[in-house]
Jmol script that loads the backbone (N, CA, C; Angstrom):
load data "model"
ATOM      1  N   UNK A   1     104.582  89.448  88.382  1.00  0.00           N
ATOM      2  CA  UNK A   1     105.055  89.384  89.754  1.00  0.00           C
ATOM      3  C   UNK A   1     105.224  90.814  90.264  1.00  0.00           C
ATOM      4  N   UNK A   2     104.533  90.962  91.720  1.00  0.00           N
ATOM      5  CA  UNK A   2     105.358  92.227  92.386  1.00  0.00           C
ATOM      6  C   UNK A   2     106.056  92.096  93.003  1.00  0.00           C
ATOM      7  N   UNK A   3     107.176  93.217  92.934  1.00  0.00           N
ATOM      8  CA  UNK A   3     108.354  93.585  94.103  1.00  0.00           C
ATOM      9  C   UNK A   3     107.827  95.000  94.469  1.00  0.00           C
ATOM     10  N   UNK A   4     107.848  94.946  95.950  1.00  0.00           N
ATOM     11  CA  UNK A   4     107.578  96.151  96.859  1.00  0.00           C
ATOM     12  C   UNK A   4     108.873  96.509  97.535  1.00  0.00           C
ATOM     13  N   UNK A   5     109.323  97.918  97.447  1.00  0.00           N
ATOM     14  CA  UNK A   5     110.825  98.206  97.919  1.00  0.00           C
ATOM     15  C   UNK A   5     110.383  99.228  98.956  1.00  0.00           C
ATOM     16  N   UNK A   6     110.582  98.868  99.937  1.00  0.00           N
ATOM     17  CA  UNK A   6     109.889  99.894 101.182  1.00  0.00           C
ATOM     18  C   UNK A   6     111.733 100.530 101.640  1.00  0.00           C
ATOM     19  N   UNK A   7     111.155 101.673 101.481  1.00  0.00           N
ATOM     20  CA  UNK A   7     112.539 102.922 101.223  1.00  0.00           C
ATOM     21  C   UNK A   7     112.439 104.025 103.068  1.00  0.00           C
ATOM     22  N   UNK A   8     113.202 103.504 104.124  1.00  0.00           N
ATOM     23  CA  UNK A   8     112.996 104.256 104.998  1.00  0.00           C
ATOM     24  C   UNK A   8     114.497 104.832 105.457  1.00  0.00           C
ATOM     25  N   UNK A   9     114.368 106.029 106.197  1.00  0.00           N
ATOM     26  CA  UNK A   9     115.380 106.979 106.604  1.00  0.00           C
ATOM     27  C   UNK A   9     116.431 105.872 107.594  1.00  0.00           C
ATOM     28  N   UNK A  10     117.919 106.007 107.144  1.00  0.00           N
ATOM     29  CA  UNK A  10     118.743 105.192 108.388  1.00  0.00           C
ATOM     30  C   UNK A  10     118.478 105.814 109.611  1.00  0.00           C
ATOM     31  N   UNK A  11     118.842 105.344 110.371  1.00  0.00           N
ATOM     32  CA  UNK A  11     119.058 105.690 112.002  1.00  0.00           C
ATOM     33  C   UNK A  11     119.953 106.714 111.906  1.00  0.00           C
ATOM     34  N   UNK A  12     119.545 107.470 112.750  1.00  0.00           N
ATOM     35  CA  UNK A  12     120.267 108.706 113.338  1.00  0.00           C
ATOM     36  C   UNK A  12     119.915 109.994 111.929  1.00  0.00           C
ATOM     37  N   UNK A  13     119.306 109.892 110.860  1.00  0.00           N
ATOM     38  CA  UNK A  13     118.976 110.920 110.376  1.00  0.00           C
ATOM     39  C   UNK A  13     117.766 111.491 110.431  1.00  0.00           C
ATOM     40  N   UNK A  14     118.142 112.585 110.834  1.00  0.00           N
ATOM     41  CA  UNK A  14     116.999 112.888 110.997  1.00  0.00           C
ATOM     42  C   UNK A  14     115.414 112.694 110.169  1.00  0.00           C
ATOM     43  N   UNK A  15     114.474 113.118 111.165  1.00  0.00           N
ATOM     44  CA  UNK A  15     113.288 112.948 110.301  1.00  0.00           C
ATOM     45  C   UNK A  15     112.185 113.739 110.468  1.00  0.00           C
ATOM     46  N   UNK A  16     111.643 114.886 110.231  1.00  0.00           N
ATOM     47  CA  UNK A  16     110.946 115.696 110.522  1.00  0.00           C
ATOM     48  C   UNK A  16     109.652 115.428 110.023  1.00  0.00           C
ATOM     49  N   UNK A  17     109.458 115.084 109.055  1.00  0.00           N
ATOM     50  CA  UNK A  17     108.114 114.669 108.805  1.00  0.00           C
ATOM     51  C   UNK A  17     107.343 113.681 109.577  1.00  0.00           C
ATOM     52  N   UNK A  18     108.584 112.929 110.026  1.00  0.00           N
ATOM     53  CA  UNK A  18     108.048 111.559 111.129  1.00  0.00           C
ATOM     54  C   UNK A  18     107.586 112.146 112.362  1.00  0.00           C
ATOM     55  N   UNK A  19     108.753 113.612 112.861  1.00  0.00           N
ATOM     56  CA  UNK A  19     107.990 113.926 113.757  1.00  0.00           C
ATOM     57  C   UNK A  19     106.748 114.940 114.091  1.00  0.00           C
ATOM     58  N   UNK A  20     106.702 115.374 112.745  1.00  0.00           N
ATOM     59  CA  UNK A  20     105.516 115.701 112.763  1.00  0.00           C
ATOM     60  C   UNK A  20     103.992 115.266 112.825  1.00  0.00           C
ATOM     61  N   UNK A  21     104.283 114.162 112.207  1.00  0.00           N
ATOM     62  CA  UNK A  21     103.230 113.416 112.288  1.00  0.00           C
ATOM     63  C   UNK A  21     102.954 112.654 114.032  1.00  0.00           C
ATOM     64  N   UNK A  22     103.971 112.195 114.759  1.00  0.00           N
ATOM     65  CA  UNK A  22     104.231 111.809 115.772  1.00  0.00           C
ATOM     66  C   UNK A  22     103.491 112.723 116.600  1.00  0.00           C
ATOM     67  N   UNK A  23     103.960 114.286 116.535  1.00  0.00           N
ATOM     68  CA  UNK A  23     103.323 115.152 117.325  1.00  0.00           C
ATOM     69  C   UNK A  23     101.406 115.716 116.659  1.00  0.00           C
ATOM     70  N   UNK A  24     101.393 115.609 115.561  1.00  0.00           N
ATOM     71  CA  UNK A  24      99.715 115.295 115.189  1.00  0.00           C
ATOM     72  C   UNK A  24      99.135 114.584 115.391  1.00  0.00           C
ATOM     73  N   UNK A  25      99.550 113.116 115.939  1.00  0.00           N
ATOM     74  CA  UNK A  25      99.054 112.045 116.464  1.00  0.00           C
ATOM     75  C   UNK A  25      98.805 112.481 118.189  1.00  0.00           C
ATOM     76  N   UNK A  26      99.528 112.829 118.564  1.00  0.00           N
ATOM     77  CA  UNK A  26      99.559 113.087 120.139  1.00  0.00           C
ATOM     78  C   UNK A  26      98.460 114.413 120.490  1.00  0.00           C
ATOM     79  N   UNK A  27      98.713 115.010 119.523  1.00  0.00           N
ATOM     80  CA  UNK A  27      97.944 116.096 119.690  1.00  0.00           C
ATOM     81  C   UNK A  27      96.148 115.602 119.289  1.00  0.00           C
ATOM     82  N   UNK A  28      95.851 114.797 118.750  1.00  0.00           N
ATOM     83  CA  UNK A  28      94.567 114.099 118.655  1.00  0.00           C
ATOM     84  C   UNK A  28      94.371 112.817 119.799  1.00  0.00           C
ATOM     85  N   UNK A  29      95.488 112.722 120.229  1.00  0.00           N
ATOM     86  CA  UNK A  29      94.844 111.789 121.710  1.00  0.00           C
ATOM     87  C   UNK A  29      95.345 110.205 121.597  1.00  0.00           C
ATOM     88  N   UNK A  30      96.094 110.274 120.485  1.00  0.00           N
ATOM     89  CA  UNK A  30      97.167 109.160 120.037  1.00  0.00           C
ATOM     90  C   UNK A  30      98.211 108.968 121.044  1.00  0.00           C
ATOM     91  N   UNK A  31      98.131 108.870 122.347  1.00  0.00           N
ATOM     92  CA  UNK A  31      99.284 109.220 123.535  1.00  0.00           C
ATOM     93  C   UNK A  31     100.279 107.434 123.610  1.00  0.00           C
ATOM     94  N   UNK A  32      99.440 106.722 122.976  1.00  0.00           N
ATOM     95  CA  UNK A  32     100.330 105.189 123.179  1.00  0.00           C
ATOM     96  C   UNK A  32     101.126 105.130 121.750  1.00  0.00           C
ATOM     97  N   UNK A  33     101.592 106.404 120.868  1.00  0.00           N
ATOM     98  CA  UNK A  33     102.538 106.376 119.620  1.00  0.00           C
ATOM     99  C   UNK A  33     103.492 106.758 120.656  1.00  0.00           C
ATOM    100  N   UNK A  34     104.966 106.085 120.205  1.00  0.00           N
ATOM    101  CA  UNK A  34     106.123 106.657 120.344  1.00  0.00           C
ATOM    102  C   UNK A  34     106.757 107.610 119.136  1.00  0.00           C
ATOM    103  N   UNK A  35     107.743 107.083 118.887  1.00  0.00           N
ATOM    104  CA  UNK A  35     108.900 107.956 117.622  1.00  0.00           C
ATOM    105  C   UNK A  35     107.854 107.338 116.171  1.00  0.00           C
ATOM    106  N   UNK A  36     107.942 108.332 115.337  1.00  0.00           N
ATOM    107  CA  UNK A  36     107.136 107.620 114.205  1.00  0.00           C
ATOM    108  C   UNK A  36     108.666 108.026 113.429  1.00  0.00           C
ATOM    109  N   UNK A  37     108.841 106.995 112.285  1.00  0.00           N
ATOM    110  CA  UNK A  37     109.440 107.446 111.253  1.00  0.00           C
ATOM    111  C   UNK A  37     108.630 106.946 109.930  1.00  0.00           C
ATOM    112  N   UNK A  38     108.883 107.870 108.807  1.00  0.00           N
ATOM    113  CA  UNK A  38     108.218 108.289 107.604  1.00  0.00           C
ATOM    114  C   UNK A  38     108.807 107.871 106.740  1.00  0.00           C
ATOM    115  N   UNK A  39     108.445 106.787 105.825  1.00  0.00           N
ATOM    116  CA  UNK A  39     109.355 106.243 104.394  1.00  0.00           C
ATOM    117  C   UNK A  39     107.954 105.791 103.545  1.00  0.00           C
ATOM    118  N   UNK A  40     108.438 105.162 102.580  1.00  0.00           N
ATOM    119  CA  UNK A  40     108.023 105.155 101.369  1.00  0.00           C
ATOM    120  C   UNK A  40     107.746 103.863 100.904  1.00  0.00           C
ATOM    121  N   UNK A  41     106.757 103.437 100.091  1.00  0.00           N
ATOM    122  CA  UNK A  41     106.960 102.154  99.785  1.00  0.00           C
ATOM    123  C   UNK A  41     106.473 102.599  98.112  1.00  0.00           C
ATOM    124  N   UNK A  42     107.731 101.695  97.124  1.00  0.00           N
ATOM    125  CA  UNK A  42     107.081 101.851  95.654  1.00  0.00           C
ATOM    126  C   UNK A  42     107.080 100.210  95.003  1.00  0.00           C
ATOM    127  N   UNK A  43     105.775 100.058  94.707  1.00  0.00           N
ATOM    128  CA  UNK A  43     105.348  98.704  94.256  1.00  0.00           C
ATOM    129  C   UNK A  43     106.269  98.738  92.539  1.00  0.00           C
ATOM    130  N   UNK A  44     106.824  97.693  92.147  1.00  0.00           N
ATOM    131  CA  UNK A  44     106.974  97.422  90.996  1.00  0.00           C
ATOM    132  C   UNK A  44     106.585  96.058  90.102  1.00  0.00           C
ATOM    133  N   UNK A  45     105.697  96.338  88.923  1.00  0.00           N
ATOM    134  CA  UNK A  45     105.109  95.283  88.169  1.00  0.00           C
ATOM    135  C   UNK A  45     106.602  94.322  87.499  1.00  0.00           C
ATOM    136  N   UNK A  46     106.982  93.288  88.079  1.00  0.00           N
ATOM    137  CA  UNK A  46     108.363  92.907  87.505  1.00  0.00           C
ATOM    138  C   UNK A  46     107.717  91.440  86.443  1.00  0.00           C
ATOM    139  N   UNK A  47     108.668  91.047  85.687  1.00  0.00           N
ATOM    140  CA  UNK A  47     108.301  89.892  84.748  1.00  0.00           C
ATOM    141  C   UNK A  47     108.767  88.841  85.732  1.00  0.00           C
ATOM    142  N   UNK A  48     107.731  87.657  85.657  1.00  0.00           N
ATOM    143  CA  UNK A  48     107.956  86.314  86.579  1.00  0.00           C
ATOM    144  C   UNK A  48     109.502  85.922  86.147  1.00  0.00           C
ATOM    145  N   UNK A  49     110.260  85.510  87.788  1.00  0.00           N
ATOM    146  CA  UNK A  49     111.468  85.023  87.578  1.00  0.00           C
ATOM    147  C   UNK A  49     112.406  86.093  87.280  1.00  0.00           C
ATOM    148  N   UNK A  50     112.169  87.310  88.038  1.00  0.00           N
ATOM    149  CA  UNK A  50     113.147  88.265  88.084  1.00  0.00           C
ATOM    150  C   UNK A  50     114.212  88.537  89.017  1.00  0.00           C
ATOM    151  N   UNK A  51     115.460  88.241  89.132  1.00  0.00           N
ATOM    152  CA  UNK A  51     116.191  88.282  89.840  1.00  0.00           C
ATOM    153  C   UNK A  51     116.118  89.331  90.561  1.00  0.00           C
ATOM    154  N   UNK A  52     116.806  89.068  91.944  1.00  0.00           N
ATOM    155  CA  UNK A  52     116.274  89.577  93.324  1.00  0.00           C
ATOM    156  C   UNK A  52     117.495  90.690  92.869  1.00  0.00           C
ATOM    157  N   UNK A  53     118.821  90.437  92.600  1.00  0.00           N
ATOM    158  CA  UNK A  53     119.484  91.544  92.117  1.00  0.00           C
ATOM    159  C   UNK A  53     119.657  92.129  91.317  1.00  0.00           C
ATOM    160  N   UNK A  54     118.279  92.430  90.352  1.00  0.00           N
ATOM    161  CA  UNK A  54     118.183  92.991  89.248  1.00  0.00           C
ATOM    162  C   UNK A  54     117.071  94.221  90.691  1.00  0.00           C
ATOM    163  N   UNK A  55     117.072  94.189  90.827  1.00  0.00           N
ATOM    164  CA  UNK A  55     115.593  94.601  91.578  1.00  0.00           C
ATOM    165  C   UNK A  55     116.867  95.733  92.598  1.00  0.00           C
ATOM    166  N   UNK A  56     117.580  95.228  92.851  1.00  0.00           N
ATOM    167  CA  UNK A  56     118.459  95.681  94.180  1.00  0.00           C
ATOM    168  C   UNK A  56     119.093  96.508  93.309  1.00  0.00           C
ATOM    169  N   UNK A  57     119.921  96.205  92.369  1.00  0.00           N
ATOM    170  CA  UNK A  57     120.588  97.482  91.217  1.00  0.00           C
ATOM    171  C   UNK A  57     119.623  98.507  91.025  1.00  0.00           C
ATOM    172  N   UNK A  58     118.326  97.992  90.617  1.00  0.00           N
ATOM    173  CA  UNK A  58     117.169  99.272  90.730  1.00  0.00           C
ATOM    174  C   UNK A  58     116.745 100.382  91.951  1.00  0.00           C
ATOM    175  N   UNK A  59     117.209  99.787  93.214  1.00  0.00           N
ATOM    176  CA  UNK A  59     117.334 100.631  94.275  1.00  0.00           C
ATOM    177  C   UNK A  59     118.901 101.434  94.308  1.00  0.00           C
ATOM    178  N   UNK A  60     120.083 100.423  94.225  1.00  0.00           N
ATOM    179  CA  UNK A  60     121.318 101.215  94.221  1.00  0.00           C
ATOM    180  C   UNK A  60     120.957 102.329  92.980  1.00  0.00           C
ATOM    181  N   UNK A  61     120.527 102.279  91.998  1.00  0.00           N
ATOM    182  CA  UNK A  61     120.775 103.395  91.338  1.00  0.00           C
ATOM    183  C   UNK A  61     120.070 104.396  91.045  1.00  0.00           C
ATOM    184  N   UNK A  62     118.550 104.263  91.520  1.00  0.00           N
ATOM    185  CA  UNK A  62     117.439 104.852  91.156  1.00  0.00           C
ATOM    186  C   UNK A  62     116.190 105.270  92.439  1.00  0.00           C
ATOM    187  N   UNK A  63     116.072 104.039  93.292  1.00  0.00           N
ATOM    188  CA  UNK A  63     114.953 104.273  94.258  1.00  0.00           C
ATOM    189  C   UNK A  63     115.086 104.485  95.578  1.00  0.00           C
ATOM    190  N   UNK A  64     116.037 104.424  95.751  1.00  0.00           N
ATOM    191  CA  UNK A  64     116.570 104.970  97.289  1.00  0.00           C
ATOM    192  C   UNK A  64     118.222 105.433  96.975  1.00  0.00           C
ATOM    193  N   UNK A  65     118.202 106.796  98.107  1.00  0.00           N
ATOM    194  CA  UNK A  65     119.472 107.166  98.418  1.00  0.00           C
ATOM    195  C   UNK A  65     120.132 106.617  99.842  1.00  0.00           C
ATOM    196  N   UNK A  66     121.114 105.898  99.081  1.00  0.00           N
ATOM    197  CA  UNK A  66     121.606 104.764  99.926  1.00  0.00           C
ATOM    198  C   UNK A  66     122.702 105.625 100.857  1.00  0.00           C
ATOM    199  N   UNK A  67     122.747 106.908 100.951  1.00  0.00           N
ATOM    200  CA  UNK A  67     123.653 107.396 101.881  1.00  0.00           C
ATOM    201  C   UNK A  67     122.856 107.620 103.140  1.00  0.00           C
ATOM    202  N   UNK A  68     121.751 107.951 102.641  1.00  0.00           N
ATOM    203  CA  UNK A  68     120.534 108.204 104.057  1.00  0.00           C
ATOM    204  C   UNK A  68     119.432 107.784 104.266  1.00  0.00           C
ATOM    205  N   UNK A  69     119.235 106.574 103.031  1.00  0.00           N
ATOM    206  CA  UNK A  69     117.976 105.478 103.301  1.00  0.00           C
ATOM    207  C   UNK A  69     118.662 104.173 103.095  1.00  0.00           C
ATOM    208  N   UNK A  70     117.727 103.022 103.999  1.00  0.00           N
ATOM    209  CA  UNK A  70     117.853 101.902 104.406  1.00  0.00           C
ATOM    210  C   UNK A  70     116.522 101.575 102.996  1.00  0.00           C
ATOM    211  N   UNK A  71     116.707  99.844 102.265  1.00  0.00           N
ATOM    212  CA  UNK A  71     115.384  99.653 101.310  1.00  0.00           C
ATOM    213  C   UNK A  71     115.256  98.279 102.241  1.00  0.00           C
ATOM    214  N   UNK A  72     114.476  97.857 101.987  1.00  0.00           N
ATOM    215  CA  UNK A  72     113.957  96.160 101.793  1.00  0.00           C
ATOM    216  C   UNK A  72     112.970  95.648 100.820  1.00  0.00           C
ATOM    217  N   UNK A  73     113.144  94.689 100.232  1.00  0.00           N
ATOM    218  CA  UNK A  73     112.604  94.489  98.693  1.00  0.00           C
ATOM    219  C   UNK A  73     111.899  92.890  99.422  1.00  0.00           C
ATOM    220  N   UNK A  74     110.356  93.264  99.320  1.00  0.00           N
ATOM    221  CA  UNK A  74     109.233  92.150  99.010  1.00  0.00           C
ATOM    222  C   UNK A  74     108.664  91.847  98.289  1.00  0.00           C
ATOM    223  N   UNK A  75     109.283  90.347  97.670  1.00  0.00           N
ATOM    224  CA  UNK A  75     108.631  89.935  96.388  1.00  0.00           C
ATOM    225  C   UNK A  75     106.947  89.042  96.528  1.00  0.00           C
ATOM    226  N   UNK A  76     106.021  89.169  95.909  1.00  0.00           N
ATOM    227  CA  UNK A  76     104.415  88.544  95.921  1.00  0.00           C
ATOM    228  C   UNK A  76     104.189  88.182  94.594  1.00  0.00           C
ATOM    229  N   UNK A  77     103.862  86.948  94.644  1.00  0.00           N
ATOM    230  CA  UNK A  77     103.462  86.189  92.990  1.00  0.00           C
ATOM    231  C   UNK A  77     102.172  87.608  92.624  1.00  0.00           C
TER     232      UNK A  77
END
end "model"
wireframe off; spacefill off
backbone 0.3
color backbone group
């Protein structure tokens, strides 16, 4: 089974890479992007029937910093 934990910046912190990219987009003629923000997604190979909060302890302690990232965890047979 996979779990995908897509790891993005909370609101209101900043994000510079997002806007960089935001402004490289505009600058190539990308004029219908607004605000981009920049996060992460890390796929994990889990054993079938893995609890959803075994997966979530793996973000509290390891895959996101929960003081200035938001996760969401998608599980796919």
């Amino acid at each position: 089974m996979k779990a995908y934990v897509h790891v993005t910046l909370k609101k209101g912190v900043l994000d510079p890479q997002g806007k960089a990219i935001g402004q490289a987009l505009h600058g190539m003629g990308f004029d219908e992007v607004g605000e981009v923000r920049q996060g992460k997604t890390i796929e994990l190979e889990v054993a079938p029937g893995t609890d959803i909060k075994r997966i979530e302890q793996m973000c509290e302690k390891l895959l996101a910093n929960t003081v200035v990232e938001d996760y969401r965890i998608e599980l796919a047979a």
